[in-house]
N, C-alpha and C positions, 0 to 999 in steps of 0.2 A: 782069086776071089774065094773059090771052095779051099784054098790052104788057110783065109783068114779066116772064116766061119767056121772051121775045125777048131782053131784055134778057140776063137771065141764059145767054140760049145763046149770043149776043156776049162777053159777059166768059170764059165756058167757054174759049168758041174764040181769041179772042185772048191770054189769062192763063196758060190750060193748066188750069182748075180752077172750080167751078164755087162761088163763095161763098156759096150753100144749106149747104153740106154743111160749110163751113171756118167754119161758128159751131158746130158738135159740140164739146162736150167731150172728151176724150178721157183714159183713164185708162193709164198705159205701166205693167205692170208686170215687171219687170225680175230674176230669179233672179241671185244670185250668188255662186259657189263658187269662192274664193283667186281674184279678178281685181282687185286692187286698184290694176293698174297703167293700166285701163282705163276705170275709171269717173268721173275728172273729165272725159276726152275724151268720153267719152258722154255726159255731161251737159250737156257745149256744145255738141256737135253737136243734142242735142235741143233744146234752148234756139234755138239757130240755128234748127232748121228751125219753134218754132214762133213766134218772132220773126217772122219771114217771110213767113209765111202766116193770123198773125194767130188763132192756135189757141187756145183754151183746153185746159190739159195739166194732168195732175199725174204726178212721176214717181215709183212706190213700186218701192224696193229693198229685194231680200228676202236675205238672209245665209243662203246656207244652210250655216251652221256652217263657216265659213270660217277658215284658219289662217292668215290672213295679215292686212292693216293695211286689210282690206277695210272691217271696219263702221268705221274710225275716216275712213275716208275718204267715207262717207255722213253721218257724224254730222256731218263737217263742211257738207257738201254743202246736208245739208237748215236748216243753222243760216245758212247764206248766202243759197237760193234757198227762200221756202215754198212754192210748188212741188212738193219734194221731201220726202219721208215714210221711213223705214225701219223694216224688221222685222228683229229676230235671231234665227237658231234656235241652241238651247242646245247644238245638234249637226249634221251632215248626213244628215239626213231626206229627201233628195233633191229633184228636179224639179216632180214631181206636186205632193207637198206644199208647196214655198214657191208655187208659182204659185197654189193653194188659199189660201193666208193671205194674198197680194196679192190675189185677188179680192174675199175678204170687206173688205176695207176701202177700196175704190176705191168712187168717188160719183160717176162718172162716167158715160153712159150707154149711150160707147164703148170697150172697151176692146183694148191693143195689147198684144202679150204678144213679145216679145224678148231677144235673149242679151244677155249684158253682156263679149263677147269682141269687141265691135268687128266683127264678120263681120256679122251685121246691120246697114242702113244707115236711120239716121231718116228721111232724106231722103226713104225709099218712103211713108213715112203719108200725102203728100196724094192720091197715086198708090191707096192702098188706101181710100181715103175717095171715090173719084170710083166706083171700082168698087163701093164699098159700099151706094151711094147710085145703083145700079142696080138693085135692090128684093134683094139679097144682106142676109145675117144671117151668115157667115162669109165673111172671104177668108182664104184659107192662101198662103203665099210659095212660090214656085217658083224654085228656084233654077237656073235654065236653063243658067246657066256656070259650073260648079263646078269651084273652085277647090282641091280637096282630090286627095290620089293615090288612085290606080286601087283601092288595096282599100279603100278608101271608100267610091268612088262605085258601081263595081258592084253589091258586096252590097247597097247601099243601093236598086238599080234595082228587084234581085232584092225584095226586100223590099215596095217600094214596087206592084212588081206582083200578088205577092200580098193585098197588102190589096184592090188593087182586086179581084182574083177573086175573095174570100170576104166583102168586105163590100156590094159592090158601087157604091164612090162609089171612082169612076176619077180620082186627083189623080199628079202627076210626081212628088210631094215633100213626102208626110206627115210625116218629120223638120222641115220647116225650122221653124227656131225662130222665123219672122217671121209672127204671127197676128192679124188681125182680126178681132172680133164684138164683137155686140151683145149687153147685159146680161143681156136675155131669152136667151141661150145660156149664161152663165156660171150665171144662176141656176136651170138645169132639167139639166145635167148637174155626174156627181161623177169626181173625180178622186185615182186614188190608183195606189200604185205607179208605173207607166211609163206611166199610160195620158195623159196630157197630148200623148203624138203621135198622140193618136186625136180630140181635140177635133173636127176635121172630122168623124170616123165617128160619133160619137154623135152629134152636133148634127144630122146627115144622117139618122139613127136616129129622132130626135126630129121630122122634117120640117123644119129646120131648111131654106132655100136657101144651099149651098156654091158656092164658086167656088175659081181661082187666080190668081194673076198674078206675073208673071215678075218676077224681084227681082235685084237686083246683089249678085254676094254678092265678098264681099273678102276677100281673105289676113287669116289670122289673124295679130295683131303682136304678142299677149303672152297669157300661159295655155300650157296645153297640150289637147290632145281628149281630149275623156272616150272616145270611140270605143271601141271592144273585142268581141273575141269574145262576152263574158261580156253586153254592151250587145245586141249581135244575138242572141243565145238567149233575154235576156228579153224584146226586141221580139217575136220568136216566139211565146213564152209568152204575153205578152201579147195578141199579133193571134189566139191563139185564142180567150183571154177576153173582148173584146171582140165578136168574131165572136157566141158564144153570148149572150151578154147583151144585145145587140140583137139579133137574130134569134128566138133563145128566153125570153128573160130573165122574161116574164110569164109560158111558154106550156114549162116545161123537159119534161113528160111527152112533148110533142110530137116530141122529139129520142131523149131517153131511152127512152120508150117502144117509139119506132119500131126504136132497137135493140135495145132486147128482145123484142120479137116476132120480128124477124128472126131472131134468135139459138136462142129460144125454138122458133122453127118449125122452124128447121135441126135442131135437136137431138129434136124429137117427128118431125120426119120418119126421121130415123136409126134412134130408137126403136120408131118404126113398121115399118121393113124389118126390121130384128132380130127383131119378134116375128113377125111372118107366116114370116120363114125358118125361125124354132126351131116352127111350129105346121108348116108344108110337111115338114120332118125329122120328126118326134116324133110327131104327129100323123100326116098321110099319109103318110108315109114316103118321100116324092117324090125327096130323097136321103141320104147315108147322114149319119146322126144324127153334128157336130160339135158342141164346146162352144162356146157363143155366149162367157162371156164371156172366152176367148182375144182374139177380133176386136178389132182396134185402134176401131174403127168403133163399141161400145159407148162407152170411154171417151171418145171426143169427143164422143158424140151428150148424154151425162150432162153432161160438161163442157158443152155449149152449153146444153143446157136450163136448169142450173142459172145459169148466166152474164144470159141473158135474164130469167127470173124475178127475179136482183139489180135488174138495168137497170129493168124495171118497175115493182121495189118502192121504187128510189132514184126512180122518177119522179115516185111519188105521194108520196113525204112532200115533194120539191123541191115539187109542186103544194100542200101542206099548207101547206111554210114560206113562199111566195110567198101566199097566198090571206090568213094569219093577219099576213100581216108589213106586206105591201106596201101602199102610199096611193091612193087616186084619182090623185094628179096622176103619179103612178109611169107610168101607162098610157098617156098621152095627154099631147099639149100642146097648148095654146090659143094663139090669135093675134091674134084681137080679141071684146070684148064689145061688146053692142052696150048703148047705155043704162050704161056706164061713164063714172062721177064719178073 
């Protein structure tokens, strides 16, 4: 055993790659929206690199309701190479969801999740596979030399920083569309909406071991950016939903709760100085008798009270709907049995 892994650490070092890891399967799945002038070049360049390296691949293209000559240029693809699988949606359902419907049909026990604009380079698979096979369950791409203008790349830092502050898994480059993991990740989180750039953050969620590694990212040569204001507000949206969902997702009273008692308290505290003032007046007559409820300081102590009391009541039916809804395996993820056939 220590003569094979000499071995193997000779071929590492002199090859650039370590042929353990280059018998992986691997499953590429591929989204794509009006790119049809880009996916025979993609399919040779992946073809090429897993030529090369001696890979087992399969490539599934997913159509996400594309208005151009996109599925006729996979129908060919996959009628040329079996290899290659496609999916069409009846419409544009967006990101989250074609990458869901590539998942479920990948047999592979790696899988690579990539754009179909060419700015993704296959080349990095054996690159993410060496890192993979450093005991990781995600690598996420980092795109270290971005190649896009300044209002891109900023909000995107901005963005990127925040996630690290509120989820707490510190990556450069949660957008890059360049992803590796393992089966065990595709099949314990769900993906919907926008959250597919969160894959790192739930998998990380789940105990998942994340990583990144620096990727080459290239001029875009045909398409245009989906990029937009409207793209960053629902990133936003989304990094809060996520935030909640891993953080509280089992445990929502914990949150909710907490601001209603806050709220709650603020508001019985208010309630509380208004009435010892109106008994000091009325009562001792300590000063001279005002109407309480003139005081602005009533109706926000009512408003908070009442506000808190919502918060706690939403917490426990959120605890009702989690408790009646939710699975064993929702809670928790497993990583090996011991006495598994």
């Amino acid at each position: 055993m220590l003569a094979l892994r000499a071995v193997t650490d000779v071929f590492t070092l002199v090859f650039g790659y370590d042929p353990a890891i280059m018998t992986s399967a691997v499953s590429i799945v591929v989204p794509v929206f009006n790119e049809a002038e880009s996916l025979r070049e993609l399919h040779r360049q992946i073809a090429a690199v897993a030529a090369e390296q001696a890979l087992t691949v399969e490539v599934i293209f997913v159509d996400d309701g594309s208005r151009d000559d996109s599925w006729k240029f996979i129908t060919d693809l996959a009628s040329e190479d079996p290899r290659v699988s496609g999916l069409r949606f009846r419409r544009n359902f967006g990101k989250a969801a074609a990458l869901t419907a590539g998942l479920r049909v990948a047999q592979h026990p790696l899988i690579l999740m990539m754009d179909a604009d060419l700015q993704d380079d296959p080349a990095e698979l054996p690159g993410f596979l060496m890192t993979l096979d450093q005991g990781y369950d995600v690598v996420n791409g980092w795109k270290e030399r971005r190649l896009d203008p300044w209002h891109k790349v900023y909000p995107s830092k901005v963005f990127n920083g925040m996630v690290g502050w509120m989820t707490g898994l510190h990556l450069h480059d949660h957008n890059c569309g360049l992803k590796l993991f393992r089966r065990e990740v595709a099949d314990e989180i769900r993906l919907y909406g926008e959250l597919h750039r969160f894959i790192p953050v739930l998998a990380h969620a789940r105990g998942f071991r994340v990583t990144e590694r620096a990727v080459h990212h290239r001029p875009r040569q045909f398409g245009h950016s989906k990029y937009g204001v409207k793209r960053f507000l629902r990133g936003f949206l989304d990094l809060l939903t996520v935030s909640f969902l891993t953080s509280y997702g089992q445990r929502p009273q914990h949150i909710l709760g907490g601001i209603g008692i806050a709220f709650f308290g603020l508001g019985m505290l208010g309630l509380g100085y208004l009435a010892m003032l109106w008994v000091l007046m009325n009562v001792f007559h300590v000063w001279t008798p005002t109407p309480i409820g003139a005081r602005p300081l009533l109706a926000y102590s009512l408003a908070s009270t009442l506000l808190g009391a919502q918060a706690i009541s939403f917490g426990l039916l959120a605890e009702l709907i989690v408790h009646y809804t939710s699975r064993e395996s929702d809670a928790f993820s497993v990583a090996e049995r011991t006495g598994a056939k």
